[in-house]
C-alpha positions in Angstrom: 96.7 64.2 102.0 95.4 65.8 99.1 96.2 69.2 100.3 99.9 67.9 101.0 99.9 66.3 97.6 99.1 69.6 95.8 101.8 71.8 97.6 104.6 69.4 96.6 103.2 69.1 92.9 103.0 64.8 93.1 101.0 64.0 89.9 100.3 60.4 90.9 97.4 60.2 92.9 94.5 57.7 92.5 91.3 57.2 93.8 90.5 53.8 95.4 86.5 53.3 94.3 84.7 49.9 96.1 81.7 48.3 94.2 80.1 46.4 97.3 77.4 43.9 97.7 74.1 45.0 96.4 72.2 42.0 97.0 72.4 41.4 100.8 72.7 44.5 103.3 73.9 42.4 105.9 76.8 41.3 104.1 77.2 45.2 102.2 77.4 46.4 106.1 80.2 43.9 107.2 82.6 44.4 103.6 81.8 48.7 104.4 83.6 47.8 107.9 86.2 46.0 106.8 89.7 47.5 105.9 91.2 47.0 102.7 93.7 43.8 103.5 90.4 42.4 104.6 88.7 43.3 101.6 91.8 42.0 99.2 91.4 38.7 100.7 87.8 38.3 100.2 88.4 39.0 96.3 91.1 36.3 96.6 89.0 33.7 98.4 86.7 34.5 95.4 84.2 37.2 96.6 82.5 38.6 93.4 80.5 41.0 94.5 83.5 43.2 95.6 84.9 45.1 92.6 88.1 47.7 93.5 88.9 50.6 90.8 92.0 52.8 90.9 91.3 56.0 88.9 94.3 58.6 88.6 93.0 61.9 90.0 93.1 65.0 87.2 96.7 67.2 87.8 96.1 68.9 90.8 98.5 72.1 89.4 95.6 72.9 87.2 94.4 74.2 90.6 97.1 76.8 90.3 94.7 79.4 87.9 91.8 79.0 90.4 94.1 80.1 93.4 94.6 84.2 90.6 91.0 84.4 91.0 91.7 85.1 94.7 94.8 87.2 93.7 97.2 84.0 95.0 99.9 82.9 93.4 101.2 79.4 93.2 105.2 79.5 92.6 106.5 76.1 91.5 110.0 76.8 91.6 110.9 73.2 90.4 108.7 73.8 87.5 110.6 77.0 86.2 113.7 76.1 86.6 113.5 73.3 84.9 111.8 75.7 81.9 114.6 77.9 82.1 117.1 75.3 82.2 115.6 73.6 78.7 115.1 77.7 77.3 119.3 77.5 77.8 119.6 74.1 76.2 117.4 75.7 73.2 119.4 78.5 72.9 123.0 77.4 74.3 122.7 74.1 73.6 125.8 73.8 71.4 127.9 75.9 73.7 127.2 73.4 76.3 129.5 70.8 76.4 127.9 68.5 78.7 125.2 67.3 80.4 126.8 67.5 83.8 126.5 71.3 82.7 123.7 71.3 82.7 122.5 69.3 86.0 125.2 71.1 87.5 123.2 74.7 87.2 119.6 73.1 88.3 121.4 72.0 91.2 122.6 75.7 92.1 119.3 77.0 91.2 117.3 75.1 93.6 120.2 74.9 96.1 119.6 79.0 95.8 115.7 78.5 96.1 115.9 76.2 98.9 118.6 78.4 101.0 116.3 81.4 100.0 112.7 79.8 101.9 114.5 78.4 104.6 115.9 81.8 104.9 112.2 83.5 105.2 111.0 80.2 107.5 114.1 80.7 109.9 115.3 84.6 109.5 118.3 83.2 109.2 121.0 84.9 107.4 123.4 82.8 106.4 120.4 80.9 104.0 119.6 84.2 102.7 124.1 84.0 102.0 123.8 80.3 100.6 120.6 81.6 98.4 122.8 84.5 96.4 125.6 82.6 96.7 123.9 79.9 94.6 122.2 82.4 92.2 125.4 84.1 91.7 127.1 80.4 91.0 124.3 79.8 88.4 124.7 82.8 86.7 128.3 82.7 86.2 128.1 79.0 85.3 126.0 80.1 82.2 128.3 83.3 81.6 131.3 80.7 81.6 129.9 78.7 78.9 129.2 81.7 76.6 133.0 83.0 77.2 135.0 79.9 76.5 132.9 79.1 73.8 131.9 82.4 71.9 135.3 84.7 73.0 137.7 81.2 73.6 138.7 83.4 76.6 139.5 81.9 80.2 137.3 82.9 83.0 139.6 81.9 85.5 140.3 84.8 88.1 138.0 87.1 86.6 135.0 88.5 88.5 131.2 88.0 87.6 131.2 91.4 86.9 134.5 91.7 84.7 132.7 89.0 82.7 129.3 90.3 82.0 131.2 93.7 80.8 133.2 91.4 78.4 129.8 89.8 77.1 128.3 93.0 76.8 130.9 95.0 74.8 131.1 91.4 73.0 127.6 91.4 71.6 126.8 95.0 71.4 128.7 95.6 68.4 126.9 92.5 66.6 122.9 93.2 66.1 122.3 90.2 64.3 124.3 87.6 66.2 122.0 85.3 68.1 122.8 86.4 71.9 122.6 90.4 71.6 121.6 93.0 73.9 117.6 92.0 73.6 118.7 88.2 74.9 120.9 89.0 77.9 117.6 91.5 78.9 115.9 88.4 78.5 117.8 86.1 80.2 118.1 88.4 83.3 114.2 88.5 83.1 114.1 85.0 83.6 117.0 85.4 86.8 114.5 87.6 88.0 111.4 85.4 87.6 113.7 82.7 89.7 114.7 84.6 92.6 111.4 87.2 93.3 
């Protein structure tokens, strides 16, 4: 379980610890048999000498820096996303004009991510379609917001491409503006980070 636990990143795991009878090994033998209903029921029918202890187990992601001294990589997908998405709410977050926005492109992100492993667990193709489908979804979503907001331009009917030219010539000509040429390398570093 707590190999299962550490793959899908749950945080909330405790440890159950028994204090049993110390005095009388017959008695210590018969609560070590029992299950834990059994044992439950004892403390209610007033059994002292059975004390129960939850302690919450340390994050098992710390794990994750062990796992480079083997050369393995842990990617918590999840985890970045949800970095890059609050990197674009630092930097966009005035351009944005909703929340929906927002949940909107971590939805298409993972969507991609999920199509993406299915993809390698099933070589099937269509995933690997539905991954850059999403990606390509997410990434216009974000150069949508910049457009309307920064240019007041549409960016209806207009290819991805047609768009990221119009950002480009946009930004190149202003060096000290706060999106320029050295944050749209930046943001496709993070694209990159997501889809590797």
């Amino acid at each position: 379980m707590t190999v299962f636990s550490y793959v899908l990143g749950i945080d909330k795991i405790y440890t159950l610890e028994l204090k049993l009878s110390t005095t009388d090994p017959i008695l210590r033998k018969k609560q070590r048999e029992s299950f834990y209903p059994e044992l439950i029921k004892s403390i209610e029918q007033g059994d002292k000498d059975i004390k129960i202890n939850y302690r919450k187990f340390p994050p098992l992601q710390n794990f994750d820096e062990f796992g480079k001294l083997n050369y393995t990589e842990v990617l918590r997908y999840r985890k970045t996303i949800s970095h890059l998405v609050e990197e674009l709410t630092d930097s966009l977050g005035a351009l944005i004009s909703s929340e929906f926005e927002l949940n909107h492109l971590q939805a298409s992100f993972l969507s991609g991510v999920n199509s993406r492993l299915m993809g390698e667990a099933t070589d099937n193709l269509s995933d690997y379609h539905n991954s850059i489908y999403s990606f390509s979804a997410s990434i216009e979503e974000i150069t949508n917001v910049i457009i309307r907001s920064l240019k007041g331009e549409k960016t209806e009917n207009r290819t991805l491409g047609n768009k990221l030219e119009s950002l480009q010539s946009f930004f190149s000509d202003k060096p000290k503006y706060f999106i320029n040429k050295k944050i749209l390398n930046h943001f496709t570093r993070l694209m990159r980070r997501i889809t590797k």
